[in-house]
N, C-alpha and C positions, 0 to 999 in steps of 0.2 A: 358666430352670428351676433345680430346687435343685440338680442333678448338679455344677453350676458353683459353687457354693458350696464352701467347705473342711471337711474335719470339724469343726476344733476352733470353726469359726463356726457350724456346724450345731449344736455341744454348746450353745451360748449360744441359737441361737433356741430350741432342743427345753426348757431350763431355765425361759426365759421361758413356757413354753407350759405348763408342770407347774407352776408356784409366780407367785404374786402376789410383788412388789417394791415397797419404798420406793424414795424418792430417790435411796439412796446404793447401793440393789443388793443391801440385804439383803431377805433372803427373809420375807417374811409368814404367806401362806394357801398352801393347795393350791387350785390355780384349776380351779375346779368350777361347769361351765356352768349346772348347779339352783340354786347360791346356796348351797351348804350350808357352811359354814364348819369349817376342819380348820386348824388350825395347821400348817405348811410343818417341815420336817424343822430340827433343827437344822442340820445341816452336807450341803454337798452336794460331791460331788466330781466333779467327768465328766471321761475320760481318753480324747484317741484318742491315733492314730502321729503328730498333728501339735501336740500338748501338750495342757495340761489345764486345767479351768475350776476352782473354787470358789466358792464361794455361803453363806451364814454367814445363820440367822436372825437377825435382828434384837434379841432378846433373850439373845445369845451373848454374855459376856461378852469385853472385849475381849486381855485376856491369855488365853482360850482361844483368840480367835480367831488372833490372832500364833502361840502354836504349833502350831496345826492349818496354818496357812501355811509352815512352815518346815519341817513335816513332809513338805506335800505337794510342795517344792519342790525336796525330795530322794529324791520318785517316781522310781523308771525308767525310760524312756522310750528308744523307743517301747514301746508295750506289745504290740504283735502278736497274740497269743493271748491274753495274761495276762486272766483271769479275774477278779481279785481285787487291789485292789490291794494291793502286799508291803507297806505300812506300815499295814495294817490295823490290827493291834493298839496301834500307838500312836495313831491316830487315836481308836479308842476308849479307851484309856486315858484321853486328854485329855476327852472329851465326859462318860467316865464318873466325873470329878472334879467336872467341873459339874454333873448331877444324871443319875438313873440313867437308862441306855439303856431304850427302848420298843420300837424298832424298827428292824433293818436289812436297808437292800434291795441287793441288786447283782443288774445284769442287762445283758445287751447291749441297746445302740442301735440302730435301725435306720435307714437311708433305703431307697426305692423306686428301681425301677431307672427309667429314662429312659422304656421303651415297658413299657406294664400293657394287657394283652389282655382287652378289654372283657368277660365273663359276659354269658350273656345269663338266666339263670336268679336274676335278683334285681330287688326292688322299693324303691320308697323309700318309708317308712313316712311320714304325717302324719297329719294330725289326724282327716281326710277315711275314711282305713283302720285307726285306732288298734283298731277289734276285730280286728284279726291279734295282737293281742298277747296272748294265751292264759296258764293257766296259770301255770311259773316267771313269763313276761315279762309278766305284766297289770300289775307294780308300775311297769312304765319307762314305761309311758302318761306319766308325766306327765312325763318328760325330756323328750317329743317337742318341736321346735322349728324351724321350717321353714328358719333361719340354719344348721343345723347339721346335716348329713348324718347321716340314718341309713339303714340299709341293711339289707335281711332276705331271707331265703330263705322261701321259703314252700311248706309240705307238710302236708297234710290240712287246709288252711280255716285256717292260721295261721303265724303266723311261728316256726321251730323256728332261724336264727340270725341271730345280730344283728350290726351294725358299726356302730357310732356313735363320734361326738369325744367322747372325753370330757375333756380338756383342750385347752383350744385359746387363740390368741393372734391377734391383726393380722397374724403373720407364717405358722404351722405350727398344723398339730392335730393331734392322738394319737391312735391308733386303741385302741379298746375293744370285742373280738369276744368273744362268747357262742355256745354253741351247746347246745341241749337233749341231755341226755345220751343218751335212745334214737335221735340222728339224728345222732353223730360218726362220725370216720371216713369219712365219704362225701365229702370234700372242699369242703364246703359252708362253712366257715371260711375256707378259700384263697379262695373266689367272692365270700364278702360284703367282706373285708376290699379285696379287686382293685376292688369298683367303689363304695368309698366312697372311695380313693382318687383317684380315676377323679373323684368328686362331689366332692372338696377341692380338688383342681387345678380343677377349673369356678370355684371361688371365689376364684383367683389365690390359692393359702393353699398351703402344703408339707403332706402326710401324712409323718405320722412315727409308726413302729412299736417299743414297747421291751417288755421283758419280763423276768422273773427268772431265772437259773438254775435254780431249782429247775424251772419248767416248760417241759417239753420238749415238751406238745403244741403253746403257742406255738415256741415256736423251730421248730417243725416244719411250722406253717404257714408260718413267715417263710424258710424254705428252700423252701418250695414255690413261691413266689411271686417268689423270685431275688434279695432284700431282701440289702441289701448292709449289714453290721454297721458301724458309722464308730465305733463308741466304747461305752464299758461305764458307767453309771449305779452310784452308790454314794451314799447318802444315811442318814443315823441321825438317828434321833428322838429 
């Protein structure tokens, strides 16, 4: 089981699981089970207490790539709490040489704890049930895919929240919860994301949970659920 795994190995499967790879380990796509094609971040950084990865698109020229190595290789460590990593600004500095920032994420990593107490208040959605998908969720009908756990709650004749992979690999998948705004709060986010993990380990595959700082009703989930943090996600576009 993944518990046995180390953090800074679990940063490498979780990376593999978010981003498409050449040969050589640079990063391509953002791996997106629909086929929908997204160009992969330029730089990626994952940081636990047991050291830290890096990940370079592919079309990053290679004197950025050498100093964004040199920067990150005089990261702090361990990081404990740290939020954010302290060379942030030169890391942008350098990205922001090679052409202008898009986008930047940081967020804590998750894994699952060893024992996830089964819900009994959820279904697995396919093709067979696809009209539970109402309203906001009639557009994911067409993610549906029987390789791929999805998971929903279901109240008044439809599904009001969802857990599906939405990035996934040969080794781990990402969990992606939804929940219709007039049926939050009721813990119905803790239940679906517990038993599509619960559906990922059936698939011999790791469930992996990550998030932003900005939002705090995920991390709030992931505290409900005993979601043990191994590492903090940093990536610019």
């Amino acid at each position: 089981m993944e518990e046995h795994i180390s953090d800074r190995e679990l940063m490498k499967i979780q990376v593999a699981a978010l981003f498409t790879q050449d040969e050589n380990g640079h990063l391509q796509r953002i791996n997106e089970p629909t086929g929908a094609v997204e160009p992969a971040p330029r730089f990626f950084f994952g940081y636990t207490n047991e050291g830290s990865i890096c990940r370079f698109r592919q079309d990053l020229p290679d004197n950025a790539i050498a100093q964004l190595k040199e920067v990150a290789a005089a990261e702090p460590m361990p990081v404990n709490s740290q939020k954010i990593p302290r060379n942030r600004r030169q890391f942008e500095d350098i990205l922001q040489r090679h052409a202008p920032i898009e986008r930047v994420w940081i967020g804590p990593a998750y894994r699952f704890p060893e024992h996830i107490t089964p819900p009994t208040n959820v279904v697995q959605l396919s093709r067979e049930n696809v009209g539970l998908l109402k309203g906001d969720f009639a557009e994911m009908a067409s993610e549906l895919n029987s390789s791929h756990p999805y998971l929903a709650i279901i109240e008044d004749s439809r599904a009001v929240s969802i857990c599906r992979s939405v990035r996934l690999s040969s080794h781990a998948h990402e969990a992606g919860v939804d929940t219709l705004v007039g049926y939050r709060r009721r813990g119905y986010a803790t239940s679906v994301v517990a038993a599509w993990a619960l559906a990922v380990r059936a698939l011999n595959r790791i469930p992996l949970y990550s998030t932003s700082w900005d939002n705090v009703a995920s991390q709030r989930v992931a505290q409900q659920l005993g979601l043990v943090q191994y590492g903090v996600d940093y990536h610019v576009t």
